[in-house]
Chimera marker file (.cmm) of the C-alpha trace (Angstrom):
<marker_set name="trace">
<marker id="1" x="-12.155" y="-1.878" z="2.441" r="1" g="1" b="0" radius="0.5"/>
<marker id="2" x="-12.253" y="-3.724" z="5.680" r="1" g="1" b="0" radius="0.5"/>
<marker id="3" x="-11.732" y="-2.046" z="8.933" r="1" g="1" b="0" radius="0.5"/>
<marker id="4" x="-8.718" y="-3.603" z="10.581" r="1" g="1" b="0" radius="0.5"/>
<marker id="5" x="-11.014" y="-5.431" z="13.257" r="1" g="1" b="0" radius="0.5"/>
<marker id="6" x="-13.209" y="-6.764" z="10.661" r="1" g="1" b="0" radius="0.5"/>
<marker id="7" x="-9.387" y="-8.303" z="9.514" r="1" g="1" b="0" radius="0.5"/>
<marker id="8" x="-9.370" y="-9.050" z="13.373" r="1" g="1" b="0" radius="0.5"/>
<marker id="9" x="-12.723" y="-10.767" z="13.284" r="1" g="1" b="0" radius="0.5"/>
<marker id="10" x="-11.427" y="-12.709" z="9.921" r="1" g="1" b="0" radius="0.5"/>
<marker id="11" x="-8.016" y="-14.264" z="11.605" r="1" g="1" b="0" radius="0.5"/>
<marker id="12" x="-5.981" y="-11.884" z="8.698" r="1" g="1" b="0" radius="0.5"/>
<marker id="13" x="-4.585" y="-10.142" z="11.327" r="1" g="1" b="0" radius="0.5"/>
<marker id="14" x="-3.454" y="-11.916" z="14.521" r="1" g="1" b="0" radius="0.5"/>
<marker id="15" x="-5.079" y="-10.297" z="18.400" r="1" g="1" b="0" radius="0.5"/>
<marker id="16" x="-4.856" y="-11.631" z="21.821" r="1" g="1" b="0" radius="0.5"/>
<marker id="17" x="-8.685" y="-12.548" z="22.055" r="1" g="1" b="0" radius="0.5"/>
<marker id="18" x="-10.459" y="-12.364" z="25.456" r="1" g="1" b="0" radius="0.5"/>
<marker id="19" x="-13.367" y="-13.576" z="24.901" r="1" g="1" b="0" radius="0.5"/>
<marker id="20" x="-15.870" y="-14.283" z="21.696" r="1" g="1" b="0" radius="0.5"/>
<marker id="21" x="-19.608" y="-15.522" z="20.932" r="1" g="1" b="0" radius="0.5"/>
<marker id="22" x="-21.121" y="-15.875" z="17.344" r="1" g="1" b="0" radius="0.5"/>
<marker id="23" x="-21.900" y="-12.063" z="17.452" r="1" g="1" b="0" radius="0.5"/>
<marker id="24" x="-19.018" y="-10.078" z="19.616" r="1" g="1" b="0" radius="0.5"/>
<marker id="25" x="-14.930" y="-10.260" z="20.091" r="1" g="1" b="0" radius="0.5"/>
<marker id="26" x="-13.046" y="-8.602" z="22.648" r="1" g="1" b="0" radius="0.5"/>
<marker id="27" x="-9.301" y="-8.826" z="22.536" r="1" g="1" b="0" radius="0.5"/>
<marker id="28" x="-6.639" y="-7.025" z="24.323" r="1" g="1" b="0" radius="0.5"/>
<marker id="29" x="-5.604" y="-3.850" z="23.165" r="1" g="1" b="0" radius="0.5"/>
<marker id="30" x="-2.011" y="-3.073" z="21.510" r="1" g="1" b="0" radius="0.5"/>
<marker id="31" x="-2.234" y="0.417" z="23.057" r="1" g="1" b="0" radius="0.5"/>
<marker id="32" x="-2.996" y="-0.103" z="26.109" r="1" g="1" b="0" radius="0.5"/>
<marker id="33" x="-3.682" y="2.519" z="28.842" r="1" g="1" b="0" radius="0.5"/>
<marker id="34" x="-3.366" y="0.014" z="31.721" r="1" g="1" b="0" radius="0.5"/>
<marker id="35" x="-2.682" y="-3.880" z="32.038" r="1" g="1" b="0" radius="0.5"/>
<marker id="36" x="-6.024" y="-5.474" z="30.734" r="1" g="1" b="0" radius="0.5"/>
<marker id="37" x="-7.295" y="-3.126" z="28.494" r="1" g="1" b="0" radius="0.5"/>
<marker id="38" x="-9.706" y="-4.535" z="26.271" r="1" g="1" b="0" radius="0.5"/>
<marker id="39" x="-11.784" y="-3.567" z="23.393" r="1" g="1" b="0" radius="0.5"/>
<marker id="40" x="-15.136" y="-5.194" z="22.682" r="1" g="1" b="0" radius="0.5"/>
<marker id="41" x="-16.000" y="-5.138" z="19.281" r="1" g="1" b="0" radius="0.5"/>
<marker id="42" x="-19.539" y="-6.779" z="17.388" r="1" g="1" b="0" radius="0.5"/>
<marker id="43" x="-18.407" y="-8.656" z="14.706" r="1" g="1" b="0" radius="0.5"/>
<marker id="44" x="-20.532" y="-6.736" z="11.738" r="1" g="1" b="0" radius="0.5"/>
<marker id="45" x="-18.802" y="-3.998" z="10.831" r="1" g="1" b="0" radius="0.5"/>
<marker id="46" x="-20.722" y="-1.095" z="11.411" r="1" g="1" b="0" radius="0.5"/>
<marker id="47" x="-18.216" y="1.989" z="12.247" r="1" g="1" b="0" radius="0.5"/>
<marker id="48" x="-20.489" y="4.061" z="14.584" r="1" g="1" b="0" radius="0.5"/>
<marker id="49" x="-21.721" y="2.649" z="17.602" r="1" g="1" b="0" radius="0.5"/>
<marker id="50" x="-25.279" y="4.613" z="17.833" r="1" g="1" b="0" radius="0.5"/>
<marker id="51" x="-25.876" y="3.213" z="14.183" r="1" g="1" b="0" radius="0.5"/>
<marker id="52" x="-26.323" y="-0.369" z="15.729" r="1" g="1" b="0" radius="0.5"/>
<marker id="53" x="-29.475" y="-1.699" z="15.591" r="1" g="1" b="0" radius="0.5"/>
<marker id="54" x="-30.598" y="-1.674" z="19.350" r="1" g="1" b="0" radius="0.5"/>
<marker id="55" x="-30.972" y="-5.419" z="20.176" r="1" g="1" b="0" radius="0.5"/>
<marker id="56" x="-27.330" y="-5.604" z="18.783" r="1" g="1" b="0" radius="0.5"/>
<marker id="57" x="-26.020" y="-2.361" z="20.722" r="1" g="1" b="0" radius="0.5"/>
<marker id="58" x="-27.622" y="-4.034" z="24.048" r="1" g="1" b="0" radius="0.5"/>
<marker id="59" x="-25.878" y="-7.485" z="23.703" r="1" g="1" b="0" radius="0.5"/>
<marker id="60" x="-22.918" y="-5.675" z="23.007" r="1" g="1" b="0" radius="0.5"/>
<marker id="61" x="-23.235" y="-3.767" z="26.407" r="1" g="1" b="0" radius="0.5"/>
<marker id="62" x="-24.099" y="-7.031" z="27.703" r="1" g="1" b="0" radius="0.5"/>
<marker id="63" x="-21.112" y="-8.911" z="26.284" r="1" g="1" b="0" radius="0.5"/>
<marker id="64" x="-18.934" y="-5.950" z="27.715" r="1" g="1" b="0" radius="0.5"/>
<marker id="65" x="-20.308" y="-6.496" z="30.723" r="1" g="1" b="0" radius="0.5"/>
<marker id="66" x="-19.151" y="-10.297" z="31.158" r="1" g="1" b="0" radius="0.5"/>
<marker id="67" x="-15.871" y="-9.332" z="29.803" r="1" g="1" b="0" radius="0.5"/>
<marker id="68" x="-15.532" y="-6.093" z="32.573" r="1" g="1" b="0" radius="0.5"/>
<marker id="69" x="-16.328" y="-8.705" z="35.231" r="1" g="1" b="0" radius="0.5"/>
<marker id="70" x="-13.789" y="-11.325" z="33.829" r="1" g="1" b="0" radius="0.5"/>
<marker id="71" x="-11.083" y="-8.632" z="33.790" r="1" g="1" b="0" radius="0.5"/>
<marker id="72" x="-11.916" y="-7.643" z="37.297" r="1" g="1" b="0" radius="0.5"/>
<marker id="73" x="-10.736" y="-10.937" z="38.142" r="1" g="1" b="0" radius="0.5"/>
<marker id="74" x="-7.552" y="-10.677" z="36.538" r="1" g="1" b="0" radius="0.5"/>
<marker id="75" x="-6.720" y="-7.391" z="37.162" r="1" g="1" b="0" radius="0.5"/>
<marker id="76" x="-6.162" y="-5.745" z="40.596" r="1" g="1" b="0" radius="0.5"/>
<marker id="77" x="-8.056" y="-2.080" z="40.024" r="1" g="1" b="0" radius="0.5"/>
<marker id="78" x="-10.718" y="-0.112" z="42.013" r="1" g="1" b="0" radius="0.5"/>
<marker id="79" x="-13.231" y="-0.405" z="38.594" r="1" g="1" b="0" radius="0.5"/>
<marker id="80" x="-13.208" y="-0.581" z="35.072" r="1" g="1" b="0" radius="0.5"/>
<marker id="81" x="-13.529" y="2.249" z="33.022" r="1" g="1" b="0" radius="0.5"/>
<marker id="82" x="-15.818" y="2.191" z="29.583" r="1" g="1" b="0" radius="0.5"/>
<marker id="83" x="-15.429" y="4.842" z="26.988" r="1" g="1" b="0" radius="0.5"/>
<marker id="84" x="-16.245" y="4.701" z="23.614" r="1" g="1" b="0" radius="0.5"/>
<marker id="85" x="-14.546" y="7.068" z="21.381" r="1" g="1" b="0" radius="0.5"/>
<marker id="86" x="-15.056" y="5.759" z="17.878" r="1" g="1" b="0" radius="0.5"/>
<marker id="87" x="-12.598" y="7.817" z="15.964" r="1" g="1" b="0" radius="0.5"/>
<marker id="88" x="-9.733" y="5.750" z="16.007" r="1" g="1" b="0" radius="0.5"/>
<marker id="89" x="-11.371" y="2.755" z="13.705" r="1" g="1" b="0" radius="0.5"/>
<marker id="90" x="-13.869" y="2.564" z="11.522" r="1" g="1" b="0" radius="0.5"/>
<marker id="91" x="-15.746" y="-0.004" z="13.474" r="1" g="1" b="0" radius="0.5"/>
<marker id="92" x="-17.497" y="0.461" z="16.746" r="1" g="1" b="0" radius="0.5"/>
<marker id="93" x="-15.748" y="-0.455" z="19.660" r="1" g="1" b="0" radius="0.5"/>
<marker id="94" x="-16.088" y="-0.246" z="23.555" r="1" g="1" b="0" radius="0.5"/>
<marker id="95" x="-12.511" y="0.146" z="25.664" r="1" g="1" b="0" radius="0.5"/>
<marker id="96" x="-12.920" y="-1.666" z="29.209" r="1" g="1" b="0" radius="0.5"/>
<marker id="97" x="-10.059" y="-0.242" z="31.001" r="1" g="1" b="0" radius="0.5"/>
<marker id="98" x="-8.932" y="-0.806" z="34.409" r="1" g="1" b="0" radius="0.5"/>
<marker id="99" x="-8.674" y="1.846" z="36.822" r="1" g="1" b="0" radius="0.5"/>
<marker id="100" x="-7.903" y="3.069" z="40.200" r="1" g="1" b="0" radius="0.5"/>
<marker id="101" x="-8.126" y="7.055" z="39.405" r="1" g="1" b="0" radius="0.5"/>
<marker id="102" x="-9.965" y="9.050" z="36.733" r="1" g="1" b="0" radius="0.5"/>
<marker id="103" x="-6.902" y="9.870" z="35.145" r="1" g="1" b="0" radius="0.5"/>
<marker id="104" x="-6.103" y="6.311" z="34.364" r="1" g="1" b="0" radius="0.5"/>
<marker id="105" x="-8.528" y="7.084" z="31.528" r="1" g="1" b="0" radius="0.5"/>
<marker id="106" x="-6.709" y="9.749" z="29.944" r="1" g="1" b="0" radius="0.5"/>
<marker id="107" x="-5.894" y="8.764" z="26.369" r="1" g="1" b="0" radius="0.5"/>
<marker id="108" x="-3.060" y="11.301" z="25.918" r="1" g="1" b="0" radius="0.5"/>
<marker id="109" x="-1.161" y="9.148" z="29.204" r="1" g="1" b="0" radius="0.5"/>
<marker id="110" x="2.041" y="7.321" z="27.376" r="1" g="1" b="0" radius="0.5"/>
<marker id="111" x="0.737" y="3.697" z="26.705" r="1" g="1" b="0" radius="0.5"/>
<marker id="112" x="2.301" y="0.675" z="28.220" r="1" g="1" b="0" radius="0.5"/>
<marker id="113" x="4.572" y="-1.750" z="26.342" r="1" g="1" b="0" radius="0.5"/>
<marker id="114" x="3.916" y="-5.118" z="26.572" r="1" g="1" b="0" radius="0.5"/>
<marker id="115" x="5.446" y="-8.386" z="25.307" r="1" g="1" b="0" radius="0.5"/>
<marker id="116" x="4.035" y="-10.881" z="23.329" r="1" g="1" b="0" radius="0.5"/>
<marker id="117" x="4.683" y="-13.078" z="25.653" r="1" g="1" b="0" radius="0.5"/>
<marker id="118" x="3.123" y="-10.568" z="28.656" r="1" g="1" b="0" radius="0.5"/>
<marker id="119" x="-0.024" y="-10.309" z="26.292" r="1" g="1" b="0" radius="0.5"/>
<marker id="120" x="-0.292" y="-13.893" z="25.640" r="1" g="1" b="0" radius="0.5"/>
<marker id="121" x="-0.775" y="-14.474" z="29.566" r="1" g="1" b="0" radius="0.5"/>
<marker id="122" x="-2.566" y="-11.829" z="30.406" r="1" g="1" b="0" radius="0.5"/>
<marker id="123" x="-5.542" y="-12.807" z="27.589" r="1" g="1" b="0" radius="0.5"/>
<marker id="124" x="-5.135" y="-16.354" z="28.710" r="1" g="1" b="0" radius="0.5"/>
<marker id="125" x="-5.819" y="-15.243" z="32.052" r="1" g="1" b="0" radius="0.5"/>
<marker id="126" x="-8.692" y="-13.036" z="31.639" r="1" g="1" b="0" radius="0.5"/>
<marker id="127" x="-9.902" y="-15.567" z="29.305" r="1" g="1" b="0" radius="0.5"/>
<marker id="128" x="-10.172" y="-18.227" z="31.900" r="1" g="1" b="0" radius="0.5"/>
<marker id="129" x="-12.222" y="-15.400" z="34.175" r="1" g="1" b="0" radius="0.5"/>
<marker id="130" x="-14.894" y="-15.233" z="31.914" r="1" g="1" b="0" radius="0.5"/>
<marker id="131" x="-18.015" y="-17.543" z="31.970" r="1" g="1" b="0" radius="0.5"/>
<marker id="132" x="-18.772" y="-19.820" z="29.562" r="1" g="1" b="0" radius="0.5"/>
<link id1="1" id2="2" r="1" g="1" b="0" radius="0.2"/>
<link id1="2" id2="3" r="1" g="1" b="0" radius="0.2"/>
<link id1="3" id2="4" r="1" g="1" b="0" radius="0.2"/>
<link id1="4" id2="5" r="1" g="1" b="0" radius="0.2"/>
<link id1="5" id2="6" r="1" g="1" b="0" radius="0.2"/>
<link id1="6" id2="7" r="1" g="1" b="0" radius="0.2"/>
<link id1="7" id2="8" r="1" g="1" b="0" radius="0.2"/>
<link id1="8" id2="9" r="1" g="1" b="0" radius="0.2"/>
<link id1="9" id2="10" r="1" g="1" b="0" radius="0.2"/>
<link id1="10" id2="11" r="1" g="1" b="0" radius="0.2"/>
<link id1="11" id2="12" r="1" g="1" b="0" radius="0.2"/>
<link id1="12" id2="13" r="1" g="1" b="0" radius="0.2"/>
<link id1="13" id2="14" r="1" g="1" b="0" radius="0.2"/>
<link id1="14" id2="15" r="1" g="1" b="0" radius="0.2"/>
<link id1="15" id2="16" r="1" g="1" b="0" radius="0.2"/>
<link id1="16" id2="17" r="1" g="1" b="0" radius="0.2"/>
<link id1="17" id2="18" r="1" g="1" b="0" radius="0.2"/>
<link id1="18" id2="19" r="1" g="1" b="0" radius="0.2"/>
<link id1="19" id2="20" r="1" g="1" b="0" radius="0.2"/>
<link id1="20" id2="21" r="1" g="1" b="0" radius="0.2"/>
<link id1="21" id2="22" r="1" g="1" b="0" radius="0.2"/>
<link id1="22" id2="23" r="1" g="1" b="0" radius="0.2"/>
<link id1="23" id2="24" r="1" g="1" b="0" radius="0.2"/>
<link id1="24" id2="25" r="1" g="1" b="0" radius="0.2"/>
<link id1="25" id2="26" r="1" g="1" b="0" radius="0.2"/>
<link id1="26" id2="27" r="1" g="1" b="0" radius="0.2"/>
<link id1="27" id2="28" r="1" g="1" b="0" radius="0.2"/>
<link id1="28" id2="29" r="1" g="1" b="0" radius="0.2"/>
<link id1="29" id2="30" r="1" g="1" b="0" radius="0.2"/>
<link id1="30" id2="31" r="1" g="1" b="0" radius="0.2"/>
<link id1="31" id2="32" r="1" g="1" b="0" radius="0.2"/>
<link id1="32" id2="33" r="1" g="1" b="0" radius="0.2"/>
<link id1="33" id2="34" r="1" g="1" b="0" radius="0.2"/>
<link id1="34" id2="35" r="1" g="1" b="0" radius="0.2"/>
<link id1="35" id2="36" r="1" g="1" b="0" radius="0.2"/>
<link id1="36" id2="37" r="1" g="1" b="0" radius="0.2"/>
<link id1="37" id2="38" r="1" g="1" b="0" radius="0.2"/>
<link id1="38" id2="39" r="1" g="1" b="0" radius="0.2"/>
<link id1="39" id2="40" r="1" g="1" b="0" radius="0.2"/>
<link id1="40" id2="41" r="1" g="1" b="0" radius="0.2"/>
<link id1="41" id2="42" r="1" g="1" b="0" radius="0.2"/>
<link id1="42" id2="43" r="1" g="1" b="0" radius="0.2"/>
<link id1="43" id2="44" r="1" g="1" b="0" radius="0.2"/>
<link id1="44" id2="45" r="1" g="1" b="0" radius="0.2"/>
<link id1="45" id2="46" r="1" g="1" b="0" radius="0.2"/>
<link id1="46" id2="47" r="1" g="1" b="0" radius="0.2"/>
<link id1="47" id2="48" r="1" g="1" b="0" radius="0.2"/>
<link id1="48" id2="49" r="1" g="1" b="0" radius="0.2"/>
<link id1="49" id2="50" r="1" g="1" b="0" radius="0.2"/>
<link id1="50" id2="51" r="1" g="1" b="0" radius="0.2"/>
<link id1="51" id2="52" r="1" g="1" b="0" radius="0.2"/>
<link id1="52" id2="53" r="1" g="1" b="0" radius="0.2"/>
<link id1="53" id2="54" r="1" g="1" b="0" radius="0.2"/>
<link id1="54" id2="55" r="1" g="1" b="0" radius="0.2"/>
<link id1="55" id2="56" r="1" g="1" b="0" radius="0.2"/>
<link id1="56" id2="57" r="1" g="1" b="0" radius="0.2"/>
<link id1="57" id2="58" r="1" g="1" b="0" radius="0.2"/>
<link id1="58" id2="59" r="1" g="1" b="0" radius="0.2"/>
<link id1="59" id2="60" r="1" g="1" b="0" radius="0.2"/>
<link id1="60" id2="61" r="1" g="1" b="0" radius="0.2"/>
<link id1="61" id2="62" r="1" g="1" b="0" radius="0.2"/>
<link id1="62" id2="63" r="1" g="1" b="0" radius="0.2"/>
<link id1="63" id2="64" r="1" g="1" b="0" radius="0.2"/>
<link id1="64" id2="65" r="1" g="1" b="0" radius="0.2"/>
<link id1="65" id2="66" r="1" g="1" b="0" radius="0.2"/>
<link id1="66" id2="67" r="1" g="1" b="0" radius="0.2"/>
<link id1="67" id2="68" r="1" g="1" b="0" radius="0.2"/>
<link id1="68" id2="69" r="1" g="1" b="0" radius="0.2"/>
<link id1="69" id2="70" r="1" g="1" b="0" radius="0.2"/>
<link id1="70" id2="71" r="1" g="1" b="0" radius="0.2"/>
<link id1="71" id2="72" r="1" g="1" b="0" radius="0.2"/>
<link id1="72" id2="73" r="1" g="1" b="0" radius="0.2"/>
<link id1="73" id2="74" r="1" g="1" b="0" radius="0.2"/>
<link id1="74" id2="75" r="1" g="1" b="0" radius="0.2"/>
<link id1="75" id2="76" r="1" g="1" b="0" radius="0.2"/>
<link id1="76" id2="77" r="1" g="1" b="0" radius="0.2"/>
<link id1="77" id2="78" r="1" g="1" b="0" radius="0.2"/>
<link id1="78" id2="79" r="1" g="1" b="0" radius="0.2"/>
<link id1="79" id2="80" r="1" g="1" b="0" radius="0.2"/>
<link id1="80" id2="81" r="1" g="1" b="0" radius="0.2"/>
<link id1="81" id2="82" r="1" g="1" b="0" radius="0.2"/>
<link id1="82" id2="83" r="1" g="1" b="0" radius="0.2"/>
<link id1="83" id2="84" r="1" g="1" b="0" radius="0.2"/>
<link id1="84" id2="85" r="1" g="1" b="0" radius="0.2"/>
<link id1="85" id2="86" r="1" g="1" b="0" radius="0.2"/>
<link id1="86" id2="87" r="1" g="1" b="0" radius="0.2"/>
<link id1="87" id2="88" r="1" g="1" b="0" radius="0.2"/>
<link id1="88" id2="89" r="1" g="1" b="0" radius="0.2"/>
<link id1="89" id2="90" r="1" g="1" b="0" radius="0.2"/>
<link id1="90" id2="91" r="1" g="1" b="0" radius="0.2"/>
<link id1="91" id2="92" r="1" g="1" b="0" radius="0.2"/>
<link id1="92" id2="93" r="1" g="1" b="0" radius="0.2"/>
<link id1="93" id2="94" r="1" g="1" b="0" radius="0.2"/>
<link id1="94" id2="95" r="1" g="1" b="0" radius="0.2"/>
<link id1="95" id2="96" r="1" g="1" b="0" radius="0.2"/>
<link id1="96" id2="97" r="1" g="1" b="0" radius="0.2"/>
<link id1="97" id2="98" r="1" g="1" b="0" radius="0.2"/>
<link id1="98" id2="99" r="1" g="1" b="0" radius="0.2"/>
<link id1="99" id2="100" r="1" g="1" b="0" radius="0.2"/>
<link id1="100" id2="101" r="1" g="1" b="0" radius="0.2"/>
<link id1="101" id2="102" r="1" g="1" b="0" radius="0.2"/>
<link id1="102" id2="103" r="1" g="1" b="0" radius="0.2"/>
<link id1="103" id2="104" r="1" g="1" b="0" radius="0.2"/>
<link id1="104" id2="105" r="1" g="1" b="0" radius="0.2"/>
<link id1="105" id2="106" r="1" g="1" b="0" radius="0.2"/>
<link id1="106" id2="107" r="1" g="1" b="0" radius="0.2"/>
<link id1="107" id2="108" r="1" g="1" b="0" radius="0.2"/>
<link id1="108" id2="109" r="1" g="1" b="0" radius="0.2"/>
<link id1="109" id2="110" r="1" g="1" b="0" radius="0.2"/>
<link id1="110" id2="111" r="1" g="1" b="0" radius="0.2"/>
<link id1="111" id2="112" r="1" g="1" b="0" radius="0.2"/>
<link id1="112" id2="113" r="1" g="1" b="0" radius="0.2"/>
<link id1="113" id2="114" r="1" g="1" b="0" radius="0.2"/>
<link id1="114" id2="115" r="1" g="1" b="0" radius="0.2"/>
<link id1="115" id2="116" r="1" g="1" b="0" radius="0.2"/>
<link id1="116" id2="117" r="1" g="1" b="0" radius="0.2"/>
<link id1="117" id2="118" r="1" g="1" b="0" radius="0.2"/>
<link id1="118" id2="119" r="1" g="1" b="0" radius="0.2"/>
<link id1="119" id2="120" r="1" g="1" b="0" radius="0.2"/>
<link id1="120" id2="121" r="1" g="1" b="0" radius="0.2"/>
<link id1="121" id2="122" r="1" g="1" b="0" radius="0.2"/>
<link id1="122" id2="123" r="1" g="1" b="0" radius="0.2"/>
<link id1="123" id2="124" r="1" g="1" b="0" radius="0.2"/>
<link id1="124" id2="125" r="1" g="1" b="0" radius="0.2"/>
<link id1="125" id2="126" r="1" g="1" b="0" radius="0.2"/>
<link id1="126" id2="127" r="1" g="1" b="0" radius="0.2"/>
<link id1="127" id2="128" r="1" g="1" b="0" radius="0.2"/>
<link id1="128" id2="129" r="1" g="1" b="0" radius="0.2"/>
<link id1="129" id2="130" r="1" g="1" b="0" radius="0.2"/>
<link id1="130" id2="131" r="1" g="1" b="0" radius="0.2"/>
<link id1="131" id2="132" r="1" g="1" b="0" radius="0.2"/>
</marker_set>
């Protein structure tokens, strides 16, 4: 069975994309910890991160990269956290979080509640922030 960002990655399931290539996604998240909080996913479905092949686990670092300075743009913070946690979803995944404390990164904080509207503008601009 598909992982629900492979249904991401197939357009059965609707996201607020950031940013994509032929290889990588990275959409906002529906939990998020802050405003901007992203998750960078490749498109093959592999569910641990460390069982990437390497040249794929670098562009993905890569691609994260782009998208953490695109969302640095958008989003008044002192950096942007990275954590990869890989339980949640059988796919791997990197969360690009904005943050002005270490605690910002605690995933046990309540999680914001956006709009669909409030998401819609906030991919849009991040989107716009990253290079093409």
């Amino acid at each position: 069975m598909a992982s629900i960002f492979t249904r991401i990655v197939q357009g059965e399931i609707p996201c607020h994309k950031v940013a994509e290539t032929e290889k990588f996604l990275a959409f906002l998240d529906i939990n998020p910890l802050s405003k901007g909080h992203t998750l960078v996913i490749p498109k093959e479905e592999v569910d641990y991160i460390f069982d990437l092949k390497d040249d794929l686990l670098a562009e993905l670092i890569v691609f994260s990269k782009l998208v953490a300075h695109a969302i640095e743009k958008t989003i008044p913070c002192a950096r942007i956290g990275v954590t990869v946690i890989g339980l949640e979803v059988p796919h791997a995944h990197v969360h690009l979080i904005p943050i002005n404390n270490i605690s910002d990164m605690n995933f046990a904080r309540p999680k914001l509640q956006l709009t669909q509207e409030e998401y819609a503008v906030l991919a849009q601009s991040i989107s716009q922030n990253f290079p093409n």
